[in-house]
N, C-alpha and C positions, 0 to 999 in steps of 0.2 A: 504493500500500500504506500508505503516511503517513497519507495521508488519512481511508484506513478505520480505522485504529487510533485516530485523533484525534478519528471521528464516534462510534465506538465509546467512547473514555473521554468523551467530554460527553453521552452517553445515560447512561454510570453515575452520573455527577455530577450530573446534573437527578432521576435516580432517586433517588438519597440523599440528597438535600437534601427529596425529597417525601416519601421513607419518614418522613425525622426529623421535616418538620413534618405526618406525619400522626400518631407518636410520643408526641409532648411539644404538641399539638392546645389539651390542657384549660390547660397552663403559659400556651402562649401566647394563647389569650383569657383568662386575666386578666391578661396586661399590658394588653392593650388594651382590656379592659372596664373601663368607667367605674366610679370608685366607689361610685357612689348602689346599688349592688345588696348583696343579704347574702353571706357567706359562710355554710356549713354549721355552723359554731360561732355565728354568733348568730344561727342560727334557735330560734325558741322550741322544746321538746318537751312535747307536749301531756303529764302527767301521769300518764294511762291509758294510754296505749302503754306506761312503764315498768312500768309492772305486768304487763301481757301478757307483757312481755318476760322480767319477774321468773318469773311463772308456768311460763313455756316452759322459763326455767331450769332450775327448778327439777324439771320432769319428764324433761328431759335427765339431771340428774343422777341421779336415780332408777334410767331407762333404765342408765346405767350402771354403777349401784349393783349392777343385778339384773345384769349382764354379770358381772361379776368372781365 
């Protein structure tokens, strides 16, 4: 009966150690991702996208201009 309860707590303990590093996946490749790569903040942003984005805004707010 030991046994089973003992094979049974190191099944939940290999499970939650895999839950967590499937979790926290993106944390732990950048530790171990080399630096030569960018992060999302110093990727450029092409110009044109902000304006699309501005546009889109801008008809969102419209949209719920015309709600109220």
């Amino acid at each position: 009966m030991a046994l089973f309860i003992l094979s049974l707590l190191c099944v939940f303990m290999v499970w939650s150690l895999v839950f967590l590093a499937w979790l926290f996946w993106s944390d732990i490749q950048r530790l171990v991702k080399s630096g030569g790569g960018k992060t999302v903040s110093e990727q450029t942003v092409k110009p044109s996208k902000e304006k699309i984005f501005d546009e889109d805004r801008k008809k969102l707010e419209e949209i719920l201009k015309k709600r109220k």
